[in-house]
C-alpha positions in Angstrom: 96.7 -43.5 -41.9 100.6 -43.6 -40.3 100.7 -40.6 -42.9 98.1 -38.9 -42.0 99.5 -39.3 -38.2 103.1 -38.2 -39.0 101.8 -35.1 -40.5 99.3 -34.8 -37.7 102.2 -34.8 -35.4 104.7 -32.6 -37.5 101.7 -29.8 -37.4 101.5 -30.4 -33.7 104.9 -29.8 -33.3 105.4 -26.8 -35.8 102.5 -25.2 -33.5 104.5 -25.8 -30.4 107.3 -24.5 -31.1 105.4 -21.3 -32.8 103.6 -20.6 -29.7 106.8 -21.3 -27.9 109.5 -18.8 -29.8 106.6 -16.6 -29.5 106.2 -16.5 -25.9 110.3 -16.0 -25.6 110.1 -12.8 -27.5 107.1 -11.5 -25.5 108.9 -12.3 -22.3 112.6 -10.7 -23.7 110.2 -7.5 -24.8 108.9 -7.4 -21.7 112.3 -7.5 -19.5 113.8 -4.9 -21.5 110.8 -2.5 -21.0 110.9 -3.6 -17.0 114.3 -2.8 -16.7 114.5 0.9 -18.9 111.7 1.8 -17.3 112.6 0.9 -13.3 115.9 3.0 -13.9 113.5 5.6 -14.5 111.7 5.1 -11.8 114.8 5.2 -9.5 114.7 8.7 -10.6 111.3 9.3 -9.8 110.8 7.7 -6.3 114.8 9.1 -4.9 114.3 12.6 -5.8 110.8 12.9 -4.5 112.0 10.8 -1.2 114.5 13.7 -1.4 112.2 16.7 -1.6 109.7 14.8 0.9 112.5 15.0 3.6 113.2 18.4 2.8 109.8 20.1 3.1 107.3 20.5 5.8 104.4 22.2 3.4 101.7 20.1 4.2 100.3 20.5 0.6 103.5 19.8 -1.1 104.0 17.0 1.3 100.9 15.7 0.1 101.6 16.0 -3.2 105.5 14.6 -2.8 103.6 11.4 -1.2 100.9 10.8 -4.2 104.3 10.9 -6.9 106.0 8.2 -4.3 102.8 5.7 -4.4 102.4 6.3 -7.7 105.9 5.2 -8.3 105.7 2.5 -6.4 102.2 1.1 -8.0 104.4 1.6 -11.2 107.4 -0.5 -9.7 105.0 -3.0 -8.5 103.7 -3.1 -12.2 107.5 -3.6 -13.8 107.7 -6.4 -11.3 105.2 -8.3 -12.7 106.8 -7.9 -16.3 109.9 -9.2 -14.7 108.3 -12.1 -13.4 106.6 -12.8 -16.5 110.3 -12.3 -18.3 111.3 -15.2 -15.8 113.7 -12.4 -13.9 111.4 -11.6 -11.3 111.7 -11.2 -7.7 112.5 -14.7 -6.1 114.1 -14.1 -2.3 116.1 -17.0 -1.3 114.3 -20.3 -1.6 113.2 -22.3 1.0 111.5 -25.6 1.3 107.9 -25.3 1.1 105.3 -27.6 1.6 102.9 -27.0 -1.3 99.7 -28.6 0.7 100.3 -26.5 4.0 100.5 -23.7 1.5 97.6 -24.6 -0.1 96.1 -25.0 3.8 97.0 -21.8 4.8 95.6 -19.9 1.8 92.1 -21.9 1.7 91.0 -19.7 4.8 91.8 -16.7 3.1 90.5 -17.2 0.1 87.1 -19.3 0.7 85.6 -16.0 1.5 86.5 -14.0 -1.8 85.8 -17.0 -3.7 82.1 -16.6 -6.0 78.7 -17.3 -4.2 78.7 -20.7 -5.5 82.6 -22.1 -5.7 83.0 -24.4 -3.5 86.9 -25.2 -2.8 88.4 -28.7 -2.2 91.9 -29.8 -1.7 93.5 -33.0 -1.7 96.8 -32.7 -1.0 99.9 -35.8 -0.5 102.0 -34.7 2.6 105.4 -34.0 2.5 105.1 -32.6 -1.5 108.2 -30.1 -0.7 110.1 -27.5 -3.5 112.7 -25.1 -3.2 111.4 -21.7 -3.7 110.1 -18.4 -2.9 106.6 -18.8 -0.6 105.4 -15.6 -1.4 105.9 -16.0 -5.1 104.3 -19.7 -5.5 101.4 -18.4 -3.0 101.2 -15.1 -5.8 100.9 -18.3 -8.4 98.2 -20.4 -6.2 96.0 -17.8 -5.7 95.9 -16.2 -9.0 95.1 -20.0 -10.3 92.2 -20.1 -7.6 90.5 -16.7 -7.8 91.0 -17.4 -11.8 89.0 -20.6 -11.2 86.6 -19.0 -8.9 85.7 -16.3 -11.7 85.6 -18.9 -14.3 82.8 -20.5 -11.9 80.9 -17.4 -11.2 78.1 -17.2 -9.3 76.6 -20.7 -9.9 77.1 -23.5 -8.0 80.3 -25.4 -9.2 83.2 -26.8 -8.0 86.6 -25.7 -7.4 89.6 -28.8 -6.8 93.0 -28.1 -5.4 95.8 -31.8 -5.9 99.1 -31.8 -5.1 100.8 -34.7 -5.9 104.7 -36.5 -5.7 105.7 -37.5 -9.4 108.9 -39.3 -11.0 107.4 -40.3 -14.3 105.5 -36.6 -15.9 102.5 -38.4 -18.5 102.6 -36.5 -22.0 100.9 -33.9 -21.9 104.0 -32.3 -20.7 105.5 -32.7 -24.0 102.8 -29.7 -25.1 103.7 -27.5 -21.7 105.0 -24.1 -21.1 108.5 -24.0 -19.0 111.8 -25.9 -18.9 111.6 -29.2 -20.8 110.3 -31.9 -18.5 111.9 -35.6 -17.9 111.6 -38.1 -15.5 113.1 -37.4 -12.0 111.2 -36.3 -8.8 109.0 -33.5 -9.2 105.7 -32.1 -7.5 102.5 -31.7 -9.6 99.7 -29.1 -8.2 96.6 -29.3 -10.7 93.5 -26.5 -10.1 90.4 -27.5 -12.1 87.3 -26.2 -12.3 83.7 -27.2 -14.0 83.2 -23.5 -15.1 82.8 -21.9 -18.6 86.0 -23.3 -20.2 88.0 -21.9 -22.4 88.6 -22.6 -26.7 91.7 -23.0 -28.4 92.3 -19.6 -29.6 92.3 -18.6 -25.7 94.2 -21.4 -24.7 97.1 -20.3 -27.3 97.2 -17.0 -25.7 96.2 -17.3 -22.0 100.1 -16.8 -21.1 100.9 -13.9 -22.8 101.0 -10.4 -21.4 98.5 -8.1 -21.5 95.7 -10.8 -23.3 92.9 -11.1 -21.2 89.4 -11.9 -21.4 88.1 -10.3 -18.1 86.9 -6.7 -19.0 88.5 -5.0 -16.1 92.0 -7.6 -16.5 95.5 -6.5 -17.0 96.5 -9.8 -18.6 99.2 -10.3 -16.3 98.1 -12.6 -13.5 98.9 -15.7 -15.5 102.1 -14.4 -17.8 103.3 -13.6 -14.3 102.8 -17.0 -13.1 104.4 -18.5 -15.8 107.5 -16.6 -15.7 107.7 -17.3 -12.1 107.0 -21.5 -12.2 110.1 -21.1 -15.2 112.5 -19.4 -12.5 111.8 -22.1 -9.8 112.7 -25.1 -13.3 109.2 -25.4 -13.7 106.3 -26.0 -16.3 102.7 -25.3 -17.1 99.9 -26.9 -18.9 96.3 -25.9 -19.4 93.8 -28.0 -20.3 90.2 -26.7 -21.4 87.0 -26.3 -23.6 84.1 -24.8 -23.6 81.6 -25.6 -21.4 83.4 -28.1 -19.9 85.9 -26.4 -17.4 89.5 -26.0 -17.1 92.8 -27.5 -15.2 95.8 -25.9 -15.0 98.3 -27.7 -13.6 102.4 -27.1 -12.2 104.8 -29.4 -12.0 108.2 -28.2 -10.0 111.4 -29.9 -8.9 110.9 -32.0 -6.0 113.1 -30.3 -2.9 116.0 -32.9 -2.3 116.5 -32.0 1.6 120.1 -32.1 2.2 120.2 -29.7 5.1 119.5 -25.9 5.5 119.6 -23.7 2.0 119.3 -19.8 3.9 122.8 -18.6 5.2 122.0 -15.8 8.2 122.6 -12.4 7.4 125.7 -10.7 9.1 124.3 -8.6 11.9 124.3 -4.4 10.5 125.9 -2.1 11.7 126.0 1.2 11.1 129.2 3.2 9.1 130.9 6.0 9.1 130.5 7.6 5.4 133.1 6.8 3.0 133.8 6.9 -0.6 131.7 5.4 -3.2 132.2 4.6 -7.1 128.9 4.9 -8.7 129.7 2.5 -12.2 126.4 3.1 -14.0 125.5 3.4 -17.8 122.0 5.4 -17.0 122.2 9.1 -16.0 119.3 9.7 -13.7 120.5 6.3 -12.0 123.9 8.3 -11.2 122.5 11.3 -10.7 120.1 9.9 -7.6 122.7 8.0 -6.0 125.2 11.0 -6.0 122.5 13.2 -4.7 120.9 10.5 -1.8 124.6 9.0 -0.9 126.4 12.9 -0.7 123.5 14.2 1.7 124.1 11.5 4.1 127.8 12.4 3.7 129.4 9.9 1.5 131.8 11.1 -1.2 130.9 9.9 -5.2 132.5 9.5 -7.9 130.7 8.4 -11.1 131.6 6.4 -14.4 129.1 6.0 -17.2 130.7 2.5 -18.2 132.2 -0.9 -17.1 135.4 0.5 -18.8 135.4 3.7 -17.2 134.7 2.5 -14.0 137.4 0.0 -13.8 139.8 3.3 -15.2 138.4 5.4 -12.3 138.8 2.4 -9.7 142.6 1.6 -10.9 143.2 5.2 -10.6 141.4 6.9 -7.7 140.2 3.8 -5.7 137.5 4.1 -3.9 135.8 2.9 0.0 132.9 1.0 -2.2 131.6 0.6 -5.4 127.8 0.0 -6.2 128.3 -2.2 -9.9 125.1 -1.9 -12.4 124.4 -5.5 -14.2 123.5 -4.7 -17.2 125.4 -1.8 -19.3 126.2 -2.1 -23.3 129.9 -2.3 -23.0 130.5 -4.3 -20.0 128.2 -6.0 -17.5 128.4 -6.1 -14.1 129.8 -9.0 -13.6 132.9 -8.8 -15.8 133.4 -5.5 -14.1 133.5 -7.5 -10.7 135.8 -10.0 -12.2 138.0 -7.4 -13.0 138.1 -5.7 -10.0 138.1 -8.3 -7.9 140.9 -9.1 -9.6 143.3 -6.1 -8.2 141.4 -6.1 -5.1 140.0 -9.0 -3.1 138.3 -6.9 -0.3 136.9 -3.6 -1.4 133.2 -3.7 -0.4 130.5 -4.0 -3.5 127.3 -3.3 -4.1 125.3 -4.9 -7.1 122.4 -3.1 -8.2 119.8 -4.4 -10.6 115.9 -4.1 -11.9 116.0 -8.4 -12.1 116.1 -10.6 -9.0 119.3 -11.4 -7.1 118.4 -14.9 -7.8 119.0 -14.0 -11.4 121.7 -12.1 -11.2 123.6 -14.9 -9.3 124.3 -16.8 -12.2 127.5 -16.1 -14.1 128.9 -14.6 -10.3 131.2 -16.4 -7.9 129.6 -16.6 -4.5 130.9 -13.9 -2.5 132.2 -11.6 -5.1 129.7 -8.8 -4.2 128.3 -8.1 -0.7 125.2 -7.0 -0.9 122.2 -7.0 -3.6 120.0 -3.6 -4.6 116.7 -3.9 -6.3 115.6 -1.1 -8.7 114.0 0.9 -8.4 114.8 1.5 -4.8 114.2 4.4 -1.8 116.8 6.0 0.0 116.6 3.6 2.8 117.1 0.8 0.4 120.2 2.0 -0.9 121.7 2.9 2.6 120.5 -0.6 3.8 122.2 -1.8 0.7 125.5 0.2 1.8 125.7 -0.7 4.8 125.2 -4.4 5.0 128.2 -4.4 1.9 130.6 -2.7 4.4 129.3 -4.7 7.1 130.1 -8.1 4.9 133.5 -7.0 3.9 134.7 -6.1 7.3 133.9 -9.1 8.8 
């Protein structure tokens, strides 16, 4: 029988880790198609933004505004394959109080919830993380209305816990996420007694686009995994059929040490100056030139970290807008270098992944000011102007 166990295990494990390497390439194929696909969209929602402020057909106006939602529906779409990619949109974190969260969202939700869900919630106070409200609440109440369809129209039961942890039991060893340990975290568990789910689901109930709802995108919960990994997290379903399901969270505990949010400079507005564009995609290039040189702003491009730093060492420029990721150079070893001959020329950094993400590998203060593709024209004027506005302080 110890045998029989060892090998038990060993399977266990071999499955684990499977589903695990799996998951990793789903989630680097999806943040590679996210981020070619929002530089084209910068293309597609700047130069209609263009065109919309240039015309006062009513019809083409119309028509301008349907390709701008559509492009925004899209860009809310690559989002979601960022967050699953765990380089989604996270704004700066702030201590939340899971239970008040889980308060707040009960009255909004009690009413979309099936005919016969009822919703409970037992929650410990003062069960704080770090983190992005509007993110976690996407996570809650994709874990809730989940539960509530999984309960249907019967009468069942729907149960909300949140809970202060230092010693995670084992069925974290099995989890999706960071790799838990002891230390002070915060569990939040949403179980249900609806239909359940078997073990083939379970194995695939993270990935994108697997769903078993018929109208589904299957990226409500691969969403909500990527977004519990960016905040150190983990996730671990538990389920068969007939029997209901639990999912639960467990996140780092906040350790309140004082205020985490820095207040942003006042803005004001510039005069137009000139601007390096260092960007490896063309229609990226192509719509700043066009947005920033109505508006006044002289631009100057470079199609490489190499060639930007050759066109900054030779012409200079007023400000430079940096993209992170390009196949010679990334953006942050082109700020390194450049911060390197000058300490004080204004920068932009503009990428399809979070700031948050793109923080690590930069020292603090080495750009002034973050732009998320795919953006409008205000966003990149915005973006601009609160750079020059940093610098100059």
């Amino acid at each position: 029988r110890p045998v029989q166990r060892v090998e038990s295990e060993r399977r266990e494990l071999e499955r684990q880790i499977e589903r695990s390497q799996r998951l990793d390439s789903l989630g680097v194929l999806a943040g590679g198609v996210a981020h070619d696909f929002n530089n084209l969209l910068v293309g597609i929602l700047g130069n209609a933004e263009l065109l919309l402020a240039e015309t006062e057909h009513e019809e083409t106006r119309e028509l301008l505004e349907a390709i701008v939602s559509a492009a925004q529906q899209a860009a809310a779409l690559t989002a979601r394959l960022l967050a699953y990619a765990g380089r989604g949109e996270a704004m700066e974190r702030r201590v939340v109080d899971l239970g008040t969260l889980l308060d707040e969202l009960q009255t909004v939700l009690v009413p979309k919830l099936g005919k016969g869900a009822r919703l409970s919630i037992d929650a410990e106070p003062n069960a704080t993380v770090l983190a992005d409200a509007a993110s976690l609440t996407h996570v809650l109440m994709n874990l809730l209305t989940n539960a509530s369809d999984a309960v249907g129209n019967r009468p069942g039961d729907i149960v909300a816990r949140v809970r202060r942890t230092s010693d995670p039991d084992s069925r974290w060893d099995a989890a999706f996420g960071v790799t838990v340990t002891p230390g002070k975290w915060v569990l939040v568990e949403v179980e249900d007694d609806g239909e359940g789910m078997d073990q083939a689901t379970q194995a695939r109930v993270f990935e994108p686009f697997f769903s078993t709802k018929a109208t589904g995108h299957g990226l409500g919960l691969a969403a909500c995994l990527g977004i519990v990994s960016s905040h150190g997290g983990a996730v671990h379903v538990s389920s068969s059929p007939g029997d209901g399901s639990r999912f639960s969270i467990l996140l780092p505990a906040a350790q309140l040490t004082g205020s985490t949010v820095a207040p942003d400079p006042v803005l004001r507005v510039t005069t137009p100056c000139r601007v390096l564009v260092i960007d490896d995609e063309p229609v990226v290039r192509a719509q700043l030139r066009r947005s920033l040189a109505l508006r006044g702003y002289t631009v100057s491009e470079a199609a490489s970290g190499e060639a930007g730093l050759r066109a900054f060492e030779r012409d200079g420029a007023d400000l430079v807008i940096v993209d992170l990721t390009m196949p010679d150079m990334n953006g942050a070893a082109v700020i390194d270098r450049i911060r390197s001959s000058d300490e004080g020329v204004p920068i932009v950094l503009a990428s399809g992944y979070s700031k948050h993400q793109t923080d690590r590998g930069l020292d603090p203060g080495s750009f002034q000011s973050f732009l998320r593709k795919p953006f409008g024209i205000s966003e990149l004027i915005a973006a601009v102007e609160l750079a020059r506005s940093r610098a100059s302080r």
